[in-house]
N, CA, C and O atoms as a GROMACS GRO file, in nm:
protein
  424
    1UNK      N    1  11.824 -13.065  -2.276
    1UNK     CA    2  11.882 -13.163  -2.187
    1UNK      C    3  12.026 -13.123  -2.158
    1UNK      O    4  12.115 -13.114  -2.242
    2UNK      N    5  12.037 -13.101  -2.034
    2UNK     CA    6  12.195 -13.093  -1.991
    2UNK      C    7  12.275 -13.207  -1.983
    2UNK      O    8  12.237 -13.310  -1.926
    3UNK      N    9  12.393 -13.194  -2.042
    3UNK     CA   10  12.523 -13.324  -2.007
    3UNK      C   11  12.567 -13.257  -1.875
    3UNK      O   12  12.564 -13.143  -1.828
    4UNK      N   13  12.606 -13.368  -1.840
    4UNK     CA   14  12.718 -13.400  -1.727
    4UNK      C   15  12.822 -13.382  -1.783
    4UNK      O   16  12.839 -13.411  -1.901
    5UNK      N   17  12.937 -13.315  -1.686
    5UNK     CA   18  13.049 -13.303  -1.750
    5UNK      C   19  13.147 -13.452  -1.657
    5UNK      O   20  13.162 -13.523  -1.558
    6UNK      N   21  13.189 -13.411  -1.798
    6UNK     CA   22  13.340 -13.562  -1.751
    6UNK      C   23  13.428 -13.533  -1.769
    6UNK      O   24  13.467 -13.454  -1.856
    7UNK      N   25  13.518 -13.621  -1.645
    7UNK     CA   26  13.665 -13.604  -1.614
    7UNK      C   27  13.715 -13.730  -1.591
    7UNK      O   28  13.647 -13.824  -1.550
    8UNK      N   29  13.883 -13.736  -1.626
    8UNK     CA   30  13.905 -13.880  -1.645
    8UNK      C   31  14.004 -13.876  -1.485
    8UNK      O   32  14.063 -13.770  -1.464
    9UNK      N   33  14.016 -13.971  -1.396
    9UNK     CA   34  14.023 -14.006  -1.238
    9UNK      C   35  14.205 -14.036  -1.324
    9UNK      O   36  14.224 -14.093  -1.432
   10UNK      N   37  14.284 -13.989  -1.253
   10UNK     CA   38  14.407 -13.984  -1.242
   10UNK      C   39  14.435 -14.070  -1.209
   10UNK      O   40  14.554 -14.083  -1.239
   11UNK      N   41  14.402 -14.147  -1.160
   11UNK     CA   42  14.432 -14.274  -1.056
   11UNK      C   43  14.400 -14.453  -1.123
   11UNK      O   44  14.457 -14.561  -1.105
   12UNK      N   45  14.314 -14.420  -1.184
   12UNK     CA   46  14.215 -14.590  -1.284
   12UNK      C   47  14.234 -14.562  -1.394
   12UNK      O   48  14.274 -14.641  -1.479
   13UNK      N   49  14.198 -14.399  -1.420
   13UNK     CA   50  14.226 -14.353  -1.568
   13UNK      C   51  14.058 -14.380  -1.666
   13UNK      O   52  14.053 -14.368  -1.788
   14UNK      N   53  13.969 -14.405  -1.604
   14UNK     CA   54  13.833 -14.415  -1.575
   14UNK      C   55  13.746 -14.269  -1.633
   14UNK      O   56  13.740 -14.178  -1.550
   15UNK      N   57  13.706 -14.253  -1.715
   15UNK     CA   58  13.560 -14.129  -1.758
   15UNK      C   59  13.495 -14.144  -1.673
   15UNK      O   60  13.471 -14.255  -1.623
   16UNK      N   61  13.449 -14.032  -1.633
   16UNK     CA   62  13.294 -14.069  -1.545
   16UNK      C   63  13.279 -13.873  -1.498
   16UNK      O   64  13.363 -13.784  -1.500
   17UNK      N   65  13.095 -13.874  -1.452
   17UNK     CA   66  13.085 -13.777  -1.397
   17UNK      C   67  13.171 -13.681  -1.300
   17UNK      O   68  13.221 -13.740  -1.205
   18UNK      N   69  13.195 -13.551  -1.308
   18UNK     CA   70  13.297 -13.521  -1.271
   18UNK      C   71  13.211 -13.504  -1.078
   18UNK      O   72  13.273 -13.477  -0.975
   19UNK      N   73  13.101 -13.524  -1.087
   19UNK     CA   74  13.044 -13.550  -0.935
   19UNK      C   75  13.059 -13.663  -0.852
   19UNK      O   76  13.032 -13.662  -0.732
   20UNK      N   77  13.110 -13.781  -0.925
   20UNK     CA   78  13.186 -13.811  -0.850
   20UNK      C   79  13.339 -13.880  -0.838
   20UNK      O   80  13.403 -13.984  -0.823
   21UNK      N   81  13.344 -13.753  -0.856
   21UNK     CA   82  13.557 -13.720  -0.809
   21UNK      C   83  13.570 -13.637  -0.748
   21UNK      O   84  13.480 -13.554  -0.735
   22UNK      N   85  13.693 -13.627  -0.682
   22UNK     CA   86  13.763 -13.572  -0.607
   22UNK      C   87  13.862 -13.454  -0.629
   22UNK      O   88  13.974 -13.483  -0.588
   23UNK      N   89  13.851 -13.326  -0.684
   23UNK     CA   90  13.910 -13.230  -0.711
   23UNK      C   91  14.060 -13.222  -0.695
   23UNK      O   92  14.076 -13.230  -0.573
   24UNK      N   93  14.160 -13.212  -0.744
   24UNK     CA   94  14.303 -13.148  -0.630
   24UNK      C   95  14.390 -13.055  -0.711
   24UNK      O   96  14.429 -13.073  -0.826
   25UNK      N   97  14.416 -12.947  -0.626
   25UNK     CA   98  14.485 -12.842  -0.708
   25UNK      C   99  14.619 -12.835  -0.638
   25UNK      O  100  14.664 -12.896  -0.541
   26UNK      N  101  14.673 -12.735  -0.724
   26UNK     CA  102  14.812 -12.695  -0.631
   26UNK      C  103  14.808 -12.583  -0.568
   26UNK      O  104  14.732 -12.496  -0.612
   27UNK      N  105  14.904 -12.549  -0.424
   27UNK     CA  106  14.886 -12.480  -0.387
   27UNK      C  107  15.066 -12.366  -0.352
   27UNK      O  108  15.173 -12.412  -0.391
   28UNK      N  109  15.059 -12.270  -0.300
   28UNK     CA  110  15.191 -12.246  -0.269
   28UNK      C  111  15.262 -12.327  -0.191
   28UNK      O  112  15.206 -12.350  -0.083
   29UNK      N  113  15.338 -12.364  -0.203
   29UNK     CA  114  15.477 -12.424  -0.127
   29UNK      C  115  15.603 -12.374  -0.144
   29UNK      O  116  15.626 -12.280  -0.220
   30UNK      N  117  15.726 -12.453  -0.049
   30UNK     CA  118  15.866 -12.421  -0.129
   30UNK      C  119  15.929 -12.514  -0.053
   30UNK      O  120  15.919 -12.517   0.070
   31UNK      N  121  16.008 -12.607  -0.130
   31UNK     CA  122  16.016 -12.530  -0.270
   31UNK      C  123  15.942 -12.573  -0.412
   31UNK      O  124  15.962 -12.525  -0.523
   32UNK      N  125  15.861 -12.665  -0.376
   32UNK     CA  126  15.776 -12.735  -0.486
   32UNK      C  127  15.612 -12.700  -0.436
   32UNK      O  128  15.582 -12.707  -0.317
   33UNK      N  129  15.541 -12.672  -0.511
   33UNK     CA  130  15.410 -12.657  -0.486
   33UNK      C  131  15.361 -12.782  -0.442
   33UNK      O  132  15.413 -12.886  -0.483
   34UNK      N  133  15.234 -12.783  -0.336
   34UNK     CA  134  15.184 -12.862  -0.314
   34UNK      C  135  15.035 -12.918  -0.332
   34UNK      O  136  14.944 -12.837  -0.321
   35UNK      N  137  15.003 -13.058  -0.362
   35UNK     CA  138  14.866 -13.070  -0.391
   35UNK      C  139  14.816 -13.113  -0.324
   35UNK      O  140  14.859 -13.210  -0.262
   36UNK      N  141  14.659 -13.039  -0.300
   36UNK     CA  142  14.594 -13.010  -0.189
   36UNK      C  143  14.436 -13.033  -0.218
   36UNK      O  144  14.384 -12.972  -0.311
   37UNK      N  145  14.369 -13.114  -0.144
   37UNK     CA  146  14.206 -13.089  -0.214
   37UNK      C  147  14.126 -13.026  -0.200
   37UNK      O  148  14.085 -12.982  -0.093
   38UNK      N  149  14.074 -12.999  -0.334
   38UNK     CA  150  13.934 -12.895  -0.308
   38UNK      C  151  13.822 -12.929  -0.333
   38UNK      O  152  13.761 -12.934  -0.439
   39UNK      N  153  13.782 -12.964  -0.187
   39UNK     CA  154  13.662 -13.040  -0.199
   39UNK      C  155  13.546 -12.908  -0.232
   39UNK      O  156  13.466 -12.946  -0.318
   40UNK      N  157  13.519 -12.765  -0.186
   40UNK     CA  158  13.457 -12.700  -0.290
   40UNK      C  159  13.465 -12.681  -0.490
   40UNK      O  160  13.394 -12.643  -0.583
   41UNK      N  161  13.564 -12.722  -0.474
   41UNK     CA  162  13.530 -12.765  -0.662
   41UNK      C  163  13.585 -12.593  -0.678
   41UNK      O  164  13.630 -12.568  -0.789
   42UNK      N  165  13.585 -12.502  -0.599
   42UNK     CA  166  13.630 -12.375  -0.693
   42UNK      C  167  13.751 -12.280  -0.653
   42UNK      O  168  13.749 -12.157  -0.649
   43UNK      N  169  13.875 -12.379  -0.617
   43UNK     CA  170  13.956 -12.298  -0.646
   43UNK      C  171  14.018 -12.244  -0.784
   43UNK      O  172  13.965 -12.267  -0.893
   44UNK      N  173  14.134 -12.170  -0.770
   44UNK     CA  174  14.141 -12.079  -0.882
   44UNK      C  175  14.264 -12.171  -0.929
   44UNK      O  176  14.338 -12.227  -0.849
   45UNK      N  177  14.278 -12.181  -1.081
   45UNK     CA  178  14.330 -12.305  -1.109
   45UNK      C  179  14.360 -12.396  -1.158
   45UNK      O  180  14.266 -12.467  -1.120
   46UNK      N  181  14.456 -12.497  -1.254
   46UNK     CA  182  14.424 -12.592  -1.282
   46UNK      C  183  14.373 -12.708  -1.198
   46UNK      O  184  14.410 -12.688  -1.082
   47UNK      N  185  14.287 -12.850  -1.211
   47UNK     CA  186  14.284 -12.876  -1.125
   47UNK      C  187  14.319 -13.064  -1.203
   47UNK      O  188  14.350 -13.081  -1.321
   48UNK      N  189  14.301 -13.184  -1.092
   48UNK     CA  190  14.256 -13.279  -1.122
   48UNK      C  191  14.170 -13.370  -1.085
   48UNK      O  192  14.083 -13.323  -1.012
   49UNK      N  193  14.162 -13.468  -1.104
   49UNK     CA  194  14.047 -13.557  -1.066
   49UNK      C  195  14.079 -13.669  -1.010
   49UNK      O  196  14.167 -13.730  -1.071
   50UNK      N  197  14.034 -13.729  -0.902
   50UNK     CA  198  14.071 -13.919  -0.859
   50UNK      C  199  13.888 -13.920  -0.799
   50UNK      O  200  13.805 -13.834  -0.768
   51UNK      N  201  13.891 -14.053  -0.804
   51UNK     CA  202  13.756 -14.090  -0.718
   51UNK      C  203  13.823 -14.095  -0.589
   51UNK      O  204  13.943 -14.087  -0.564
   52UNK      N  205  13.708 -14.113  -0.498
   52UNK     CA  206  13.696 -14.070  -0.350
   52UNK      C  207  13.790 -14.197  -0.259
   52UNK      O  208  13.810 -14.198  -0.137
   53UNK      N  209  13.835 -14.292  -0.355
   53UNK     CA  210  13.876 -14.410  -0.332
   53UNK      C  211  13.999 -14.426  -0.279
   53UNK      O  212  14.064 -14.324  -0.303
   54UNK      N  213  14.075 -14.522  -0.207
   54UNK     CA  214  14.203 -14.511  -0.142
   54UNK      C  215  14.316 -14.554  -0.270
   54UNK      O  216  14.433 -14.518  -0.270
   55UNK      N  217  14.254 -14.636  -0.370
   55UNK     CA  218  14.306 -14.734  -0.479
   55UNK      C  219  14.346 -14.636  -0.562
   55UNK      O  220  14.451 -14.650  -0.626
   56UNK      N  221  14.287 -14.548  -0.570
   56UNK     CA  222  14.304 -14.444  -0.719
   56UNK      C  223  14.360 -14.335  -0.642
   56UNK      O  224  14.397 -14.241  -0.713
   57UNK      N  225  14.380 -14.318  -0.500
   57UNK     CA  226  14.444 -14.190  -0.472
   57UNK      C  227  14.581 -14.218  -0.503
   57UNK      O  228  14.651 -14.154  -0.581
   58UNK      N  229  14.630 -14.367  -0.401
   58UNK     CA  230  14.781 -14.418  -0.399
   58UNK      C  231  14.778 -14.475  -0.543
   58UNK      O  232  14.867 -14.556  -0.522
   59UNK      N  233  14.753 -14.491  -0.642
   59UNK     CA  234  14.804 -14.544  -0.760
   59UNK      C  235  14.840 -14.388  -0.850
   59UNK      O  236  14.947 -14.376  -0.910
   60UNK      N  237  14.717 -14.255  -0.848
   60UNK     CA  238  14.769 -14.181  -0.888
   60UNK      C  239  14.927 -14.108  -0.799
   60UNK      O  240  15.004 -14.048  -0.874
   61UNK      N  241  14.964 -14.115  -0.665
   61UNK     CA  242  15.078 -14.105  -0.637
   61UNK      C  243  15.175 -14.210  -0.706
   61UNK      O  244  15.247 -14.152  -0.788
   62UNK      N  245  15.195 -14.328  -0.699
   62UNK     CA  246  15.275 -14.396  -0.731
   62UNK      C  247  15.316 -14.379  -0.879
   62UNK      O  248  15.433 -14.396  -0.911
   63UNK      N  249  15.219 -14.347  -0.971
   63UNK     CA  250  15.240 -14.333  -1.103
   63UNK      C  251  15.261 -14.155  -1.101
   63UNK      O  252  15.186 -14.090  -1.174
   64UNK      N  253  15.334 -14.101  -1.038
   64UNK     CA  254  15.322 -13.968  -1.074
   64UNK      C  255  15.258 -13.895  -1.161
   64UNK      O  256  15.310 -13.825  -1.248
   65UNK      N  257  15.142 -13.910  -1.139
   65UNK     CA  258  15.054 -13.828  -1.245
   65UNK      C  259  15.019 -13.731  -1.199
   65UNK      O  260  14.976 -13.655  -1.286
   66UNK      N  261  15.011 -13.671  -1.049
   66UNK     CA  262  15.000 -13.503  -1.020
   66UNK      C  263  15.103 -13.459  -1.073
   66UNK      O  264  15.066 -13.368  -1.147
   67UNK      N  265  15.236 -13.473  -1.080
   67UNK     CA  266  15.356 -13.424  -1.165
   67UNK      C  267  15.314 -13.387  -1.293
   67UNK      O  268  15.326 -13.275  -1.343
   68UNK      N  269  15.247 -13.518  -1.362
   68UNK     CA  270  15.253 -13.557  -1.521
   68UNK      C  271  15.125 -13.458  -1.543
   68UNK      O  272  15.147 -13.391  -1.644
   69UNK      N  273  14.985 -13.420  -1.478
   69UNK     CA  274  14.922 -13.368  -1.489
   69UNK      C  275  14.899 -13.177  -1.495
   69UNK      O  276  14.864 -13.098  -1.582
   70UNK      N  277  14.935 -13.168  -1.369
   70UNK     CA  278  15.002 -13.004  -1.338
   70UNK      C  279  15.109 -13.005  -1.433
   70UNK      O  280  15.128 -12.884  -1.452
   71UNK      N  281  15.185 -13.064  -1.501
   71UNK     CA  282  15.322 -13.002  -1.588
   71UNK      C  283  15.438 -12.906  -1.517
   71UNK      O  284  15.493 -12.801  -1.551
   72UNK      N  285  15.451 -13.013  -1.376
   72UNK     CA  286  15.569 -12.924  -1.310
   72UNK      C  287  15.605 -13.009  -1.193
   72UNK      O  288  15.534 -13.097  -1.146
   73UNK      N  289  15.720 -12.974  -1.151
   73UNK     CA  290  15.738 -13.066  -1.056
   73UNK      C  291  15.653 -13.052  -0.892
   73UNK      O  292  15.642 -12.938  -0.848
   74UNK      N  293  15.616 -13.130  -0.837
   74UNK     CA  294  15.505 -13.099  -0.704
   74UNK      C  295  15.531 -13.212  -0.608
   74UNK      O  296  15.549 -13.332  -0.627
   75UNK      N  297  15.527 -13.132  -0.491
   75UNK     CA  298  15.476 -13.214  -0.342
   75UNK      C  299  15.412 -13.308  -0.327
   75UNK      O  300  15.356 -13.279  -0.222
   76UNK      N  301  15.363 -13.439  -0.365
   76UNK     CA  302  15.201 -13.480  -0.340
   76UNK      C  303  15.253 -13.573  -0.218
   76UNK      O  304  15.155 -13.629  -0.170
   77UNK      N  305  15.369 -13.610  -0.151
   77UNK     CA  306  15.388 -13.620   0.019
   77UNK      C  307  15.236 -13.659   0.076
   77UNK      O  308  15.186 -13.766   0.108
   78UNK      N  309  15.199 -13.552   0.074
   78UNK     CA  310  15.063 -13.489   0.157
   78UNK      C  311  14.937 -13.507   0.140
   78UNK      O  312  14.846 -13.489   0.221
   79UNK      N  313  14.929 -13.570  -0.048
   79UNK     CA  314  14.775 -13.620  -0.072
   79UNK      C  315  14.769 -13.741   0.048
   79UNK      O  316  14.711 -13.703   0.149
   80UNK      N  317  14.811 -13.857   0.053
   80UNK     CA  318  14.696 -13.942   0.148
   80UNK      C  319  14.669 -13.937   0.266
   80UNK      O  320  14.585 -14.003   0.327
   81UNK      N  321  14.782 -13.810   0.329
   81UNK     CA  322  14.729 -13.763   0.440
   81UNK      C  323  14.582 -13.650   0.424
   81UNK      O  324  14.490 -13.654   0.506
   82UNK      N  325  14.583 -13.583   0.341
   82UNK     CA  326  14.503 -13.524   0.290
   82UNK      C  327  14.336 -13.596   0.247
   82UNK      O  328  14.219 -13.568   0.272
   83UNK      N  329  14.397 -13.682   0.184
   83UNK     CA  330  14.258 -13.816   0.152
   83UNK      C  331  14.174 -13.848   0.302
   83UNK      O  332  14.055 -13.846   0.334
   84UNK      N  333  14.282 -13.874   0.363
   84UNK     CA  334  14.245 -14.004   0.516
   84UNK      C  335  14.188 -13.876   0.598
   84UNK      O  336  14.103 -13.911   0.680
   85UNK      N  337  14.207 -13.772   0.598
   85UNK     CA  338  14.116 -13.665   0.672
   85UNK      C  339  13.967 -13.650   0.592
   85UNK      O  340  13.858 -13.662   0.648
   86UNK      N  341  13.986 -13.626   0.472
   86UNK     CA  342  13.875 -13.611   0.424
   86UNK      C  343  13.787 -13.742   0.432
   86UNK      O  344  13.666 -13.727   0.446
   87UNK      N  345  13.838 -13.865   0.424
   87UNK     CA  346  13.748 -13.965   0.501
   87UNK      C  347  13.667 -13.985   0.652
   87UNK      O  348  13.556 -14.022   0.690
   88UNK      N  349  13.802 -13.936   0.715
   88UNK     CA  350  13.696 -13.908   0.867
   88UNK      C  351  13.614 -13.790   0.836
   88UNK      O  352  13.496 -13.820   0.853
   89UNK      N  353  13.627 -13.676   0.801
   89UNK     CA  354  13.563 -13.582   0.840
   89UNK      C  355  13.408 -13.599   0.762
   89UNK      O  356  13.313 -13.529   0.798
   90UNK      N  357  13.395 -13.721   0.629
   90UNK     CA  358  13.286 -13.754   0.563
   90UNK      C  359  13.224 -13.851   0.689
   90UNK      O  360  13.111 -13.830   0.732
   91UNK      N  361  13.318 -13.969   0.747
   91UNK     CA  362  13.304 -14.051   0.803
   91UNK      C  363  13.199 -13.959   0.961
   91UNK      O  364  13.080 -13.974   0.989
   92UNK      N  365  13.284 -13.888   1.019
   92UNK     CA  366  13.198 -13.833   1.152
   92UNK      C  367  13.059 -13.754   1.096
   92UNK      O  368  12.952 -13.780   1.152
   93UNK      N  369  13.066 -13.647   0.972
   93UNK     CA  370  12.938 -13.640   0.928
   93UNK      C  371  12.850 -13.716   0.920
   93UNK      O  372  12.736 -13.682   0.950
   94UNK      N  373  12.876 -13.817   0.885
   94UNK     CA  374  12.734 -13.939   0.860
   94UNK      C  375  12.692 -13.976   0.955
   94UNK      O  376  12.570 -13.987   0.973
   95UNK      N  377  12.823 -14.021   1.085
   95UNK     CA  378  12.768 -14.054   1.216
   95UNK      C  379  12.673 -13.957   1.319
   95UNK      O  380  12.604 -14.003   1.411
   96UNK      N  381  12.685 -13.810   1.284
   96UNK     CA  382  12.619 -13.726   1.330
   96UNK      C  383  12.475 -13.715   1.293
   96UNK      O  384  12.384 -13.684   1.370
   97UNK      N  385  12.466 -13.741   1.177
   97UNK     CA  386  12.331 -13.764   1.132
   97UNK      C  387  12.312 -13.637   1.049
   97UNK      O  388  12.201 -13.607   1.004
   98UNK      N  389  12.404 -13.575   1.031
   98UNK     CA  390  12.347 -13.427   0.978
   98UNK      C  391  12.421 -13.448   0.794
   98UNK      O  392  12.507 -13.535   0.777
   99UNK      N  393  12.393 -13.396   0.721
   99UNK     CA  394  12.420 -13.358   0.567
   99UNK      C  395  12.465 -13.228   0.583
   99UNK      O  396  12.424 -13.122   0.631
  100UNK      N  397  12.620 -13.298   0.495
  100UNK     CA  398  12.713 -13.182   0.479
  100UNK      C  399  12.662 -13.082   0.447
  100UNK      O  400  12.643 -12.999   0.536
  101UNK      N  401  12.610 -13.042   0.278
  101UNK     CA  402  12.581 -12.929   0.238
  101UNK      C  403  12.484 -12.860   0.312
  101UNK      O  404  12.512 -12.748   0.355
  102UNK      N  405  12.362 -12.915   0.335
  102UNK     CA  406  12.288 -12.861   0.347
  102UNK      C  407  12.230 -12.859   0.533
  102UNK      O  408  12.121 -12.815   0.570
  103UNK      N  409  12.317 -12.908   0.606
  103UNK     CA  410  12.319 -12.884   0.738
  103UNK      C  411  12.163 -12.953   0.833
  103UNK      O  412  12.149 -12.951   0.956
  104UNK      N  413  12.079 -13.000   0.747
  104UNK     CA  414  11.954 -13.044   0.780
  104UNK      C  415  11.961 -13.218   0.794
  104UNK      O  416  11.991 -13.301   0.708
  105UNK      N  417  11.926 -13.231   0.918
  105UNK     CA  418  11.898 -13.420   0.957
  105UNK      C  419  11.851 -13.499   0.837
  105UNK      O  420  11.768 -13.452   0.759
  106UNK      N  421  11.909 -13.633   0.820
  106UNK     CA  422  11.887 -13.716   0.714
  106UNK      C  423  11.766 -13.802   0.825
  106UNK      O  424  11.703 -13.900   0.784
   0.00000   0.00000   0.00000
């Protein structure tokens, strides 16, 4: 029997499957690196976790925990602009009728 792996959401502070959270790594910037999501799950990297949620994105900003997490000082400016795209772009997928991964009609 395989486990699921778990990760705790930066944001609620919540265990749960790491399928469903939301990846975010850092990336180059300057002069502070910036965090950026990876919604493929494999950049190269430390990474962290929030659910897909608006509550746990802005609470992990407000509580600086991409700072407290990465162990350095960082950009995160840019996560809920970052979030609110990745909502439409889930949001117009569904309306299209098509599935992300696998490109075939629901």
């Amino acid at each position: 029997m395989k486990l699921h792996q778990q990760r705790t959401c930066i944001g609620c502070r919540t265990v749960t499957s790491k399928n469903e959270l939301l990846r975010w790594v850092l990336t180059d910037g300057a002069p502070l690196k910036v965090v950026s999501l990876d919604l493929e799950g494999s950049a190269f990297g430390r990474g962290t976790w929030t659910h897909a949620t608006q509550k746990c994105v802005r609470q992990a900003v407000q509580r600086k925990a991409f700072a407290r997490t990465f162990r350095s000082a960082v950009d995160d400016s840019q996560v809920a602009q970052a979030f609110t795209a990745y909502e439409d772009q889930l949001a117009a997928s569904q309306q299209s009728g098509k599935h992300d991964e696998s490109g075939s009609e629901i």
